[in-house]
Residue frames as qw, qx, qy, qz and C-alpha x, y, z in Angstrom:
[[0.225, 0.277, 0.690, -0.629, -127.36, 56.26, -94.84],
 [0.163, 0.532, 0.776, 0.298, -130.82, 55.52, -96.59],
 [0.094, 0.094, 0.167, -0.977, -132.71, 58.58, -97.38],
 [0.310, -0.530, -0.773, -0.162, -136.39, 56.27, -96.85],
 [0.345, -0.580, 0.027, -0.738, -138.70, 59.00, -95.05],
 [0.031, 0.041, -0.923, 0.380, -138.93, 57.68, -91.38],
 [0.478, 0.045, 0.737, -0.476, -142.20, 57.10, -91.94],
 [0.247, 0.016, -0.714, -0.655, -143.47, 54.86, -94.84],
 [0.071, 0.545, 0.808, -0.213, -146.68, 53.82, -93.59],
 [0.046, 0.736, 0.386, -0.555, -147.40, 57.28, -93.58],
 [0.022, -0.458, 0.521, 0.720, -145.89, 58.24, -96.72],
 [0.074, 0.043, -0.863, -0.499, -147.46, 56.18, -98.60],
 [0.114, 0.686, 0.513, -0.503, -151.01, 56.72, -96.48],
 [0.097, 0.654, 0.077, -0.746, -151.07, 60.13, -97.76],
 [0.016, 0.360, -0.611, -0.705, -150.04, 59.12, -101.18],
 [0.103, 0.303, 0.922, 0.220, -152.71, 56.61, -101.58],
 [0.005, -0.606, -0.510, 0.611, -154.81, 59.16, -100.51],
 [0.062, 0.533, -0.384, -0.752, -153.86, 61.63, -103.32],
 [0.045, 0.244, -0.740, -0.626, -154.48, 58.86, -105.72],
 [0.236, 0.525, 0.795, -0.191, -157.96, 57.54, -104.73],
 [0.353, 0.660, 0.055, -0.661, -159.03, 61.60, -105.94],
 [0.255, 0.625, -0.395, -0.623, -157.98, 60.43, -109.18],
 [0.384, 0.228, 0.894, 0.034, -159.47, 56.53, -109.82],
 [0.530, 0.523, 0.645, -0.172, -162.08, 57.73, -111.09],
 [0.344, 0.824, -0.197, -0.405, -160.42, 60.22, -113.76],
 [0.204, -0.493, 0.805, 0.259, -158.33, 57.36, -114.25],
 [0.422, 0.025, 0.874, 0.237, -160.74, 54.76, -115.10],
 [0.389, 0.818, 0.234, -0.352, -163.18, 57.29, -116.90],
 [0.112, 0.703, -0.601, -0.363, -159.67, 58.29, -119.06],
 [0.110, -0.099, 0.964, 0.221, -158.62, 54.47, -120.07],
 [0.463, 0.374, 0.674, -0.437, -162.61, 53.81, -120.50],
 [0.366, 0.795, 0.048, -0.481, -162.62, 56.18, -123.58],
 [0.263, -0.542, 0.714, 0.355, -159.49, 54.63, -125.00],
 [0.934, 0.221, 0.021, -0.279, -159.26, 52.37, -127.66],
 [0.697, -0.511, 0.485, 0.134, -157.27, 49.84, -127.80],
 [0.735, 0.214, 0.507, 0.396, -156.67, 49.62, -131.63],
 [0.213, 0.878, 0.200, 0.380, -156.90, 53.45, -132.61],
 [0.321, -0.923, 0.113, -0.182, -155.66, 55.06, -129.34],
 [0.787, -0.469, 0.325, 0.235, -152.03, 53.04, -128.66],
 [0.702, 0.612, -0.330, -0.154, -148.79, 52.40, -130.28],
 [0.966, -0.203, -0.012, 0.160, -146.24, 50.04, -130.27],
 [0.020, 0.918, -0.394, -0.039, -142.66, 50.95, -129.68],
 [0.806, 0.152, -0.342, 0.459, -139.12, 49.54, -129.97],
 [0.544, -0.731, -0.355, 0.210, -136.78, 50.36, -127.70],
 [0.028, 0.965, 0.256, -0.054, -135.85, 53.86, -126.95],
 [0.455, -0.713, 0.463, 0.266, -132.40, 53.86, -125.70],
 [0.143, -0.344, 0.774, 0.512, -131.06, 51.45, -128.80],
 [0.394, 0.332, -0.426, -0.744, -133.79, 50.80, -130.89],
 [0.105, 0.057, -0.991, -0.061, -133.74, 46.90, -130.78],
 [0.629, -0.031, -0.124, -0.767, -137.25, 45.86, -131.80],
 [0.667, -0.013, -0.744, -0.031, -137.07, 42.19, -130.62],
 [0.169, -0.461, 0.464, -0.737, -137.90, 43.05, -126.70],
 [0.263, -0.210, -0.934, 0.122, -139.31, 40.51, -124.26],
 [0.446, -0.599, -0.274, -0.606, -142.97, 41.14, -123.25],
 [0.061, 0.136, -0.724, 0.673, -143.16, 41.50, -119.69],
 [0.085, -0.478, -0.818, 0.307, -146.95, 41.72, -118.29],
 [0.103, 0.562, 0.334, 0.750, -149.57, 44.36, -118.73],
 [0.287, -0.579, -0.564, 0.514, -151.01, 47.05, -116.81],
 [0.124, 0.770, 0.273, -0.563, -153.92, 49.95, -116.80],
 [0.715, 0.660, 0.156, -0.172, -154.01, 49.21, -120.90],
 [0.242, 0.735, -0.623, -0.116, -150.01, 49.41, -121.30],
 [0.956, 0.214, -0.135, 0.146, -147.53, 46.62, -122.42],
 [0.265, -0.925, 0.254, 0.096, -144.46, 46.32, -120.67],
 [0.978, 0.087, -0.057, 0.180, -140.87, 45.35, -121.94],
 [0.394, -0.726, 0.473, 0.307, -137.06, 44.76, -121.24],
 [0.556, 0.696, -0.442, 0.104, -134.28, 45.40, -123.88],
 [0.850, -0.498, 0.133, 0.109, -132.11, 42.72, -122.79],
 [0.693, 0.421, 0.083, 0.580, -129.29, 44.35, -124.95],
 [0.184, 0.437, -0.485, 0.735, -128.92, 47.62, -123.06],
 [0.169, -0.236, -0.738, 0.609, -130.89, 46.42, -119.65],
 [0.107, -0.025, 0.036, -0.993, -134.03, 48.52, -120.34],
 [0.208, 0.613, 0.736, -0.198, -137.75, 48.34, -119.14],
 [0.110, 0.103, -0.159, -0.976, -140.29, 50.40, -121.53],
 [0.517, 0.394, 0.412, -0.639, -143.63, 50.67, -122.45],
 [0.162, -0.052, 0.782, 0.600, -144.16, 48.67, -125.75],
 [0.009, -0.538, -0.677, -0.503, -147.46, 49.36, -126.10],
 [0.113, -0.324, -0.396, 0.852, -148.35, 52.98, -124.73],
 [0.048, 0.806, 0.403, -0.431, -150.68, 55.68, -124.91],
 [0.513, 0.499, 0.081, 0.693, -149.75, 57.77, -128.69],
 [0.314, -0.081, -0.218, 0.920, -148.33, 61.35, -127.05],
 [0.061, -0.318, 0.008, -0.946, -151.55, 63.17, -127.73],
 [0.731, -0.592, -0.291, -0.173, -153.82, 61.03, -125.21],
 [0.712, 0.017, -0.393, 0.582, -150.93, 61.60, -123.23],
 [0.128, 0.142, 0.106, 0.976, -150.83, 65.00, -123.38],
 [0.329, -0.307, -0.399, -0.799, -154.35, 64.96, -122.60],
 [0.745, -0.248, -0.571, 0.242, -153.93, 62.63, -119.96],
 [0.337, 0.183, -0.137, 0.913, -151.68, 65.71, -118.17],
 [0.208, -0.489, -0.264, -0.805, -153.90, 68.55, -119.18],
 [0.557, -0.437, -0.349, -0.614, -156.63, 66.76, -116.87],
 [0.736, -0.255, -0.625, 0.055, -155.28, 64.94, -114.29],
 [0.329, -0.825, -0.200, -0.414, -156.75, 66.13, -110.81],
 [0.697, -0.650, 0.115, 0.282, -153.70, 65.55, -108.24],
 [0.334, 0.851, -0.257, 0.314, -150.11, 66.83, -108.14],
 [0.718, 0.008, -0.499, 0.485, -147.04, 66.67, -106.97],
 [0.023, 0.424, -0.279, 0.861, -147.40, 69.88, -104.88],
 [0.632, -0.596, 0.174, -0.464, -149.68, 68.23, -102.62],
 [0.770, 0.524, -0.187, 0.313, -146.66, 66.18, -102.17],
 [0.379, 0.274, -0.287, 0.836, -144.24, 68.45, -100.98],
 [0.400, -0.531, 0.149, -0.732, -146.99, 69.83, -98.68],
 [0.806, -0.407, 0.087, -0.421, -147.23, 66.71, -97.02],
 [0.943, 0.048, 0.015, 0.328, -143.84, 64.69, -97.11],
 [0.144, 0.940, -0.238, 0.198, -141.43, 68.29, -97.05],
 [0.438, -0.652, 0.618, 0.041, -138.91, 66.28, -95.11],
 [0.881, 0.131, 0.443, 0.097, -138.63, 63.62, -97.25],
 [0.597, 0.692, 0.177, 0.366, -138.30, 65.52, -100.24],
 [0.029, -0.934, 0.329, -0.135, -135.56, 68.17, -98.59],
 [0.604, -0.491, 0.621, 0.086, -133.49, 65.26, -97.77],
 [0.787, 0.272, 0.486, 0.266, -133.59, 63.50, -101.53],
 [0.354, 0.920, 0.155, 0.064, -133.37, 67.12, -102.59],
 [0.356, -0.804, 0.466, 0.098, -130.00, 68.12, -100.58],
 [0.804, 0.005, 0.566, 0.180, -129.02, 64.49, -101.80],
 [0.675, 0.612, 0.315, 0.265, -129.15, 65.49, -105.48],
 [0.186, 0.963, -0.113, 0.161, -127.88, 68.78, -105.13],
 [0.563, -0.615, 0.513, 0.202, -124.77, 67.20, -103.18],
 [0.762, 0.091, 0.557, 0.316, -124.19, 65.10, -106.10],
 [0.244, 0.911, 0.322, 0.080, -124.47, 68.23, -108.32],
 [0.160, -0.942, 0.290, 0.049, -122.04, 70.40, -106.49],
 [0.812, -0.356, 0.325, 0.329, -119.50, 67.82, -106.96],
 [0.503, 0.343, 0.412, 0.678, -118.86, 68.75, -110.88],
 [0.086, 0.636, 0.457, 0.616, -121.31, 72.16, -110.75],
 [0.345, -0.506, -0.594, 0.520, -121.45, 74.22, -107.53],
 [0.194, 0.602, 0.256, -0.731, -123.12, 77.40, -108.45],
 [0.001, 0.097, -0.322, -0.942, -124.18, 79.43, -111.22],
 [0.617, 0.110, 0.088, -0.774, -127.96, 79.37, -113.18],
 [0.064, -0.031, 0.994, 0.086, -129.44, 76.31, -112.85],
 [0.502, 0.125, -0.531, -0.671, -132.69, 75.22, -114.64],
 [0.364, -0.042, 0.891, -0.268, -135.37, 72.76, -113.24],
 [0.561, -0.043, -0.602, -0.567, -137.36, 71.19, -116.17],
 [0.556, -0.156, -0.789, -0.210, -140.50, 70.29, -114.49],
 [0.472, 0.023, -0.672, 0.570, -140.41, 71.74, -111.00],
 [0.342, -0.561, -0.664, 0.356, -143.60, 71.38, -109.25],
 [0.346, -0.872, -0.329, 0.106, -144.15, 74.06, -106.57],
 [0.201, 0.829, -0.298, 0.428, -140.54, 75.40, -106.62],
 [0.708, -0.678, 0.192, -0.034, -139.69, 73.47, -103.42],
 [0.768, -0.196, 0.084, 0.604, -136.18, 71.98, -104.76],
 [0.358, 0.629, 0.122, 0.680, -135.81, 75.74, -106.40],
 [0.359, -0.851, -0.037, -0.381, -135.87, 76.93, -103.37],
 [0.733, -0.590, 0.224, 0.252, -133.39, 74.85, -101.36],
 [0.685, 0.192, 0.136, 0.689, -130.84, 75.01, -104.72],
 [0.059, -0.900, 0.060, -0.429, -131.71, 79.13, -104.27],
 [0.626, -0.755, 0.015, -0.195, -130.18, 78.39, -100.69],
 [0.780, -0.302, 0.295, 0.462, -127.18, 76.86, -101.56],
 [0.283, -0.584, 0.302, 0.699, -126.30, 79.71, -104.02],
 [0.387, 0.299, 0.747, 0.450, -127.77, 78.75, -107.58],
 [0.172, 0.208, -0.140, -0.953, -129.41, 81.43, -109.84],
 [0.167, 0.143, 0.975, -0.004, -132.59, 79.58, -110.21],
 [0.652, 0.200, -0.330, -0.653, -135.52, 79.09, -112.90],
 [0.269, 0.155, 0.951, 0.002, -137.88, 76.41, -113.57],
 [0.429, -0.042, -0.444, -0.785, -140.47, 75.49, -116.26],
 [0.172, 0.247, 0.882, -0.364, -143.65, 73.80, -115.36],
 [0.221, -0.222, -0.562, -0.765, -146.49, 73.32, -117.64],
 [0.296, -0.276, -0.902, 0.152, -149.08, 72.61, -114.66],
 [0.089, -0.683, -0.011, -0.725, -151.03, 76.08, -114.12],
 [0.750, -0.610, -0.254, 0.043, -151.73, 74.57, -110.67],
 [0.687, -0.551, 0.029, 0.473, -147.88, 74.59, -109.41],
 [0.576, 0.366, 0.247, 0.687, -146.89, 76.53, -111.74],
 [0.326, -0.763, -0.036, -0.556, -149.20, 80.00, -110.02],
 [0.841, -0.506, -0.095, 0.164, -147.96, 78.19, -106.77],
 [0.778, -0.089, -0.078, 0.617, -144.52, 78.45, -107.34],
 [0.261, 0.545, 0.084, 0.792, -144.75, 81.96, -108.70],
 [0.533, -0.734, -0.285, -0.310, -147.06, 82.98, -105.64],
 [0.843, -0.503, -0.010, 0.187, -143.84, 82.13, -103.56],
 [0.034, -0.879, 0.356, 0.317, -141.12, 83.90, -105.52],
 [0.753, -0.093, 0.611, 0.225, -140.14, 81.33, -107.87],
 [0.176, 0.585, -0.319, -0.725, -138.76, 82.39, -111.14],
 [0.659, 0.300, 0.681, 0.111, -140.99, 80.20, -113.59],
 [0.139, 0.447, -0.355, -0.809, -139.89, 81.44, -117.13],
 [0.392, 0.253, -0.571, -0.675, -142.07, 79.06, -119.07],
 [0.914, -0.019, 0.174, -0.367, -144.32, 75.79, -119.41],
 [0.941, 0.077, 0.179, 0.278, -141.71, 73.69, -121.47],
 [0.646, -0.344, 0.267, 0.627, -137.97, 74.60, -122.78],
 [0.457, 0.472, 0.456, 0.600, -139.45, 75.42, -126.00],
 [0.023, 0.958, 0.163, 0.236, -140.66, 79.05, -124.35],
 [0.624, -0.565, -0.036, 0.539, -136.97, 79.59, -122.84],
 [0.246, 0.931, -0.181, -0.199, -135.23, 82.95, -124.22],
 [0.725, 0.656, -0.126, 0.169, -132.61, 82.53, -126.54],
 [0.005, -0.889, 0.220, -0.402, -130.42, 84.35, -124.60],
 [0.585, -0.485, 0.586, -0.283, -130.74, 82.53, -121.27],
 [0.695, 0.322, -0.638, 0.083, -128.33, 79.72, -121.05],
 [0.723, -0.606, 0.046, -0.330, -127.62, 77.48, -117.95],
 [0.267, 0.625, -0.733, -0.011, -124.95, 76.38, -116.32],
 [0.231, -0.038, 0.941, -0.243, -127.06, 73.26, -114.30],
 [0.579, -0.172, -0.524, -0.600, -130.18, 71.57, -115.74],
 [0.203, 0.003, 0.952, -0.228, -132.03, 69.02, -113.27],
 [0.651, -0.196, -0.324, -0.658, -134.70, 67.03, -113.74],
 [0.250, -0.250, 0.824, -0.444, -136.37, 65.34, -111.07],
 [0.382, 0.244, 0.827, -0.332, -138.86, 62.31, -112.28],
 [0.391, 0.667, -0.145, -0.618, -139.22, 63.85, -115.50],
 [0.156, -0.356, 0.872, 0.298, -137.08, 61.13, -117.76],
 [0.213, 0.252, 0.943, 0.036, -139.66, 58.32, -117.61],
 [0.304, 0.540, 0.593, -0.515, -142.20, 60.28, -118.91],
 [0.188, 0.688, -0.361, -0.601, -140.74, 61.40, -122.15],
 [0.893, 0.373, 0.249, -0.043, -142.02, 58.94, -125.03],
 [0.749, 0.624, -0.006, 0.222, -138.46, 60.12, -126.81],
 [0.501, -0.783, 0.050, 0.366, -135.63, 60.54, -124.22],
 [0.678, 0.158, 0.354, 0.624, -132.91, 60.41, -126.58],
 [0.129, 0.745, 0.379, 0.533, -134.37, 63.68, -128.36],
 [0.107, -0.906, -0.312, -0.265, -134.96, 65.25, -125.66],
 [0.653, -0.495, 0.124, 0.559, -131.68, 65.00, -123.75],
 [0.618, 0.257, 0.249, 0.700, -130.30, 66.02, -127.19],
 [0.106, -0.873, -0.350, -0.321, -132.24, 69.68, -127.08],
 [0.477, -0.869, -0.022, 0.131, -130.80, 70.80, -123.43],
 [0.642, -0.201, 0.154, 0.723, -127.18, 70.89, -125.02],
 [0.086, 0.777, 0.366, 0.505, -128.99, 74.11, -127.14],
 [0.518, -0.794, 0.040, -0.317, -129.79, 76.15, -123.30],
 [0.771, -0.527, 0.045, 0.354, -126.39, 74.68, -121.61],
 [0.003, 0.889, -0.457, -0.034, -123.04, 76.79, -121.20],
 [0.707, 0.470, -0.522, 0.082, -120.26, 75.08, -122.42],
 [0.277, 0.106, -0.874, 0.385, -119.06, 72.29, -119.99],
 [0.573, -0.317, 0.092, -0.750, -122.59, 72.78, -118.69],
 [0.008, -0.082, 0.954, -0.287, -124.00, 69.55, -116.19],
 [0.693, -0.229, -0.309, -0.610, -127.22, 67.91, -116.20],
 [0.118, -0.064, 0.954, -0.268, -128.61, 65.72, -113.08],
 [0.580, 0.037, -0.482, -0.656, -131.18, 63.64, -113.23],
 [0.348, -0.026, 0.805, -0.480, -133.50, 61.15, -110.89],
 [0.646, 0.039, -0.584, -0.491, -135.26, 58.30, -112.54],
 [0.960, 0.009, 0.155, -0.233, -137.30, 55.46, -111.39],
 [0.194, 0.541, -0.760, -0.304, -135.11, 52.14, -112.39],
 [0.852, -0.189, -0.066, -0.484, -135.31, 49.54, -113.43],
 [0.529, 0.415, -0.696, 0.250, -132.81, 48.11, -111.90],
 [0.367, -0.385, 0.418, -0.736, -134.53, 48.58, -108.39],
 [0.118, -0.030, 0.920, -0.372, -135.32, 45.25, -105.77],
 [0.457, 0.235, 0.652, -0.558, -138.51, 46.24, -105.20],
 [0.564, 0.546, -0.275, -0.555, -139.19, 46.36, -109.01],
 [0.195, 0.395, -0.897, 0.030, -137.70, 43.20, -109.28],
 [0.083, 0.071, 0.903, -0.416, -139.71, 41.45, -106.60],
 [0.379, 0.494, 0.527, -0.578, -143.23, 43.06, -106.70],
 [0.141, 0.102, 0.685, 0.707, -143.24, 43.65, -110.79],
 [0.166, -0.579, -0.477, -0.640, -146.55, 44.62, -112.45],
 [0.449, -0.718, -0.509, 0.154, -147.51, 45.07, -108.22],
 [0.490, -0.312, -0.090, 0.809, -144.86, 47.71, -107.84],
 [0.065, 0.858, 0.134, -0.491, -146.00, 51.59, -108.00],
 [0.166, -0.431, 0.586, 0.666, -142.90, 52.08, -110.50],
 [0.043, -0.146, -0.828, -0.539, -145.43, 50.30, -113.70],
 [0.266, 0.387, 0.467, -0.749, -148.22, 52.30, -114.22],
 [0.391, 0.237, 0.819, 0.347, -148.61, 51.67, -117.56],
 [0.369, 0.832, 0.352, 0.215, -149.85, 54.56, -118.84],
 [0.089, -0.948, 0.292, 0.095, -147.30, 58.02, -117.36],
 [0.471, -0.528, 0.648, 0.284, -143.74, 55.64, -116.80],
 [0.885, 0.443, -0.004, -0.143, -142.92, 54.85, -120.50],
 [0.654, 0.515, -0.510, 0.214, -139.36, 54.18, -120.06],
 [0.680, -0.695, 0.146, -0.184, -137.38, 52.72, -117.09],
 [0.430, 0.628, -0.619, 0.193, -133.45, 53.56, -117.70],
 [0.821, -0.445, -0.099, 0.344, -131.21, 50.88, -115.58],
 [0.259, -0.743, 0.271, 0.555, -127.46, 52.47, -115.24],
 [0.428, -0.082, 0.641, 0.631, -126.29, 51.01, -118.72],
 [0.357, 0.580, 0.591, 0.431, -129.17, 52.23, -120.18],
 [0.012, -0.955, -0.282, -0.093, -129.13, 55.72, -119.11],
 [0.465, -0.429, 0.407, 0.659, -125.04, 55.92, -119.82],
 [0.411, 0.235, 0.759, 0.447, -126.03, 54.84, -123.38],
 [0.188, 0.726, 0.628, 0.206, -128.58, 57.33, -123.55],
 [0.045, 0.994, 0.086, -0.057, -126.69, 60.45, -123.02],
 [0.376, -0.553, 0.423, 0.612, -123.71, 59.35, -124.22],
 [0.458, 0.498, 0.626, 0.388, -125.42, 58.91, -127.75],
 [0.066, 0.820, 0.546, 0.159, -126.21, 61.84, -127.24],
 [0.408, 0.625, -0.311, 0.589, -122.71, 63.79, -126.50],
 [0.599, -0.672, 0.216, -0.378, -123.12, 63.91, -122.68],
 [0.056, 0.524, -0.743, 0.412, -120.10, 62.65, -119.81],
 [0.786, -0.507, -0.353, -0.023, -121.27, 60.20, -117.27],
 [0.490, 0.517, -0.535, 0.455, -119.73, 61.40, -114.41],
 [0.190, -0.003, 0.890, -0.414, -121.19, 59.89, -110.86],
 [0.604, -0.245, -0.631, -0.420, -124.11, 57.95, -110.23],
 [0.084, -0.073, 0.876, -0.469, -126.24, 56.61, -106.69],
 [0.383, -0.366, -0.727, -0.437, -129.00, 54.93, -105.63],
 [0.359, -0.267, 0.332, -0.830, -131.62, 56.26, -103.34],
 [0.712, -0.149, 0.213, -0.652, -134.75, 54.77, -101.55],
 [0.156, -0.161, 0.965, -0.133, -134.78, 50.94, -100.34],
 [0.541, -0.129, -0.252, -0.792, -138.23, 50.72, -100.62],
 [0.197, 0.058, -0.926, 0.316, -137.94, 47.91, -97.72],
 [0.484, 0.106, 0.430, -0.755, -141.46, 48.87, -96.59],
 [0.779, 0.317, -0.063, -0.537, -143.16, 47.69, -99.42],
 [0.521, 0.385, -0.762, -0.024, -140.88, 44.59, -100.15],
 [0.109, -0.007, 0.842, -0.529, -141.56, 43.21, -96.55],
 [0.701, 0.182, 0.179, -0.666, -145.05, 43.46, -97.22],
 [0.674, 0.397, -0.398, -0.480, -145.22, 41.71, -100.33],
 [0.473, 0.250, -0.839, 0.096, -143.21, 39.14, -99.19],
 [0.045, -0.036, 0.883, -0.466, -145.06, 38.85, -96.48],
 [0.048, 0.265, 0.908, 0.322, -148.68, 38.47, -98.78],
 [0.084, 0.479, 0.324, -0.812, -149.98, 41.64, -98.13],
 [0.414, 0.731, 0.467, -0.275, -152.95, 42.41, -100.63],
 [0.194, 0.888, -0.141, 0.392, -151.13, 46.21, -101.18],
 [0.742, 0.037, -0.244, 0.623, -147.61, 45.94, -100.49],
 [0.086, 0.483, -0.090, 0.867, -148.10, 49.85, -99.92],
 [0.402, -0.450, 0.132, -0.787, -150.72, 49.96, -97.57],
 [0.368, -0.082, -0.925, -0.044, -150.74, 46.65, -95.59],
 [0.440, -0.680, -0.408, -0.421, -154.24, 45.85, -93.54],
 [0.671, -0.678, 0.288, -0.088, -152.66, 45.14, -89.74],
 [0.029, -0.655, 0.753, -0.061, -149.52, 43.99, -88.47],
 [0.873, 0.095, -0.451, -0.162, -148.73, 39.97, -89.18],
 [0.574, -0.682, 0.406, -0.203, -148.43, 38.26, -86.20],
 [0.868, 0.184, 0.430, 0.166, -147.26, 34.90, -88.50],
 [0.478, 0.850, -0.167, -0.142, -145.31, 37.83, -90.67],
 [0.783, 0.484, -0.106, 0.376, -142.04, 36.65, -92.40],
 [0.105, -0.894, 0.183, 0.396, -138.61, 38.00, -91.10],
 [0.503, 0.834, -0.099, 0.206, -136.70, 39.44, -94.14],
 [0.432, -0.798, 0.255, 0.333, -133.17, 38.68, -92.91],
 [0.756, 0.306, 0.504, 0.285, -132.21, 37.15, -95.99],
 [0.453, 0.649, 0.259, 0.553, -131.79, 40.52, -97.60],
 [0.483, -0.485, -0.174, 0.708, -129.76, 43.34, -96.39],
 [0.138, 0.846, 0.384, 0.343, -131.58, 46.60, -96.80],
 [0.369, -0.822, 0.085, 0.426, -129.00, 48.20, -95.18],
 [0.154, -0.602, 0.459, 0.635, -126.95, 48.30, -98.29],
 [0.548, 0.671, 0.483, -0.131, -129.64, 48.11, -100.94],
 [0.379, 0.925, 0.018, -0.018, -128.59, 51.64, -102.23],
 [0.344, -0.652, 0.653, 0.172, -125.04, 50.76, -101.82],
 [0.362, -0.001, 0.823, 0.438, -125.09, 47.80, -104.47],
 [0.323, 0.109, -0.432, -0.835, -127.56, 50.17, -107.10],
 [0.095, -0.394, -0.913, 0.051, -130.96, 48.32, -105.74],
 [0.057, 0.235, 0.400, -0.884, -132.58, 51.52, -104.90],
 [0.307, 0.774, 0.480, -0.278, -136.04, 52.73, -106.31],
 [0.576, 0.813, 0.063, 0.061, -134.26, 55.25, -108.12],
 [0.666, -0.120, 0.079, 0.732, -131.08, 56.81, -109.65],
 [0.098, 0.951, -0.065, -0.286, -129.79, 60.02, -109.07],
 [0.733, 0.027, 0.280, 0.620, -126.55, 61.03, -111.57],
 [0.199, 0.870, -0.120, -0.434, -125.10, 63.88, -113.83],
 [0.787, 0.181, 0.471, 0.355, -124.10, 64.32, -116.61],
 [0.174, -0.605, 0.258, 0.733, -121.16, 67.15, -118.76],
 [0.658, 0.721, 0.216, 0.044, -122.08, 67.75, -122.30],
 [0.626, -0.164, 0.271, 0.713, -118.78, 67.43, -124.19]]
């Protein structure tokens, strides 16, 4: 069964909402940029292979696919400290989010953590990156000993405000001591200009046979496919990498890490009907088409069944 929110109109309402507050920090932020001082060019992350195919640009980035391990990235991004600065300032969150979509996100959350429990089913588990504390709260509920870092003072005073044990802004302030026997990151991957590295780090803070899950964007995903440079997933300045499955095997098995399951989540069948059917914004369409397209041609019942979703969820055992 899909875990799409039963309403996407509305989901994606709210979200558009969220992101109007922040147009104008957006185009004020790229405004300042330069395009010969303030970028760089990359090969790709996952294997290196500097001969990528240019894909299409978008909100000053360059996108390409490694057609050697299957990988979308950012070939011309933002260098890490407009990045970093990018962060620092930018005026929405995910925590208004989870205040306004809490069913959505307890049902993708339960999801992960099922996939989790299959290899890991208790001890301390680690969320790099985690918001308000809402999935630290439902993995508290199924029995986990649970921390999370979060560099956002916003959700970060949030989460604490609510009993969340936030021990730091980034891994680098975890104690020595503490060690974990689950990592997760949720949406965290694509954002990391050096995944490789950083996967390599969390075998440091894991207990031997320790599991890591993880939820990425892909770019294996329909609607990515169909709607390209139109699709939410290429923002072209935050999403600098976009693992498919081969490339995010490749990238933590370089890196001493198991593959051991894998699914795909969210159809994203709202926004794919649009498009195909010549909506403006596939996300927000204006009225219903009485002249609209039907979409039988594609069977979004078993999207996330043949790895089409929006994203992947997996884990993964440091040998």
């Amino acid at each position: 069964m899909t875990i799409e929110t039963s309403n996407q109109a509305g989901l994606h309402k709210n979200r558009q909402d969220q992101l109007d507050k922040s147009t104008l920090f957006i185009d004020s932020f790229l405004a300042s940029m330069s395009q010969e001082s303030d970028y760089q060019y990359n090969d790709c992350p996952t294997c290196g292979n500097k001969e990528a195919k240019k894909l299409f640009k978008k909100n000053g980035g360059e996108y390409g696919y490694c057609d050697f391990c299957d990988h979308i990235f950012l070939l011309k991004s933002l260098k890490p400290m407009h990045l970093i600065e990018f962060y620092k300032n930018y005026p929405t969150s995910s925590l208004d989010w989870h205040k306004n979509e809490s069913d959505f996100y307890k049902r993708i959350y339960n999801s992960g953590l099922d996939l989790l429990c299959e290899h890991q089913p208790a001890g301390n588990l680690l969320d790099i990156g985690c918001s308000s504390g809402y999935f630290l709260s439902i993995a508290s509920s199924r029995g986990y000993n649970t921390y999370g870092v979060e560099p956002n003072k916003l959700e970060s005073t949030h989460a604490k405000d609510n009993g969340v044990n936030i021990i730091g802004s980034t891994i680098d302030e975890i104690p020595e001591s503490l060690k974990f026997n689950a990592i997760t990151m949720w949406d965290v991957l694509e954002h990391i200009d050096s995944p490789s590295n950083f996967i390599g780090r969390l075998k440091s803070i894991l207990n031997p046979g320790g599991v890591v899950f993880i939820q990425v964007p892909t770019s294996e995903s329909l609607a990515a496919r169909i709607m390209r440079d139109k699709c939410n997933m290429f923002d072209g300045i935050e999403h600098l990498t976009l693992f498919s499955r081969k490339s995010l095997i490749r990238c933590f098995s370089n890196c001493g890490f198991e593959h051991l399951n894998a699914k795909s989540v969210i159809t994203d069948s709202f926004a794919i009907n649009n498009y195909l059917n010549y909506e403006i914004d596939p996300y927000l369409p204006s009225n219903p088409n009485p002249h609209g397209l039907e979409i039988n041609c594609i069977d979004f019942n078993n999207i996330e069944n043949s790895f089409l979703g929006y994203k992947i969820q997996a884990c993964f055992r440091v040998n």
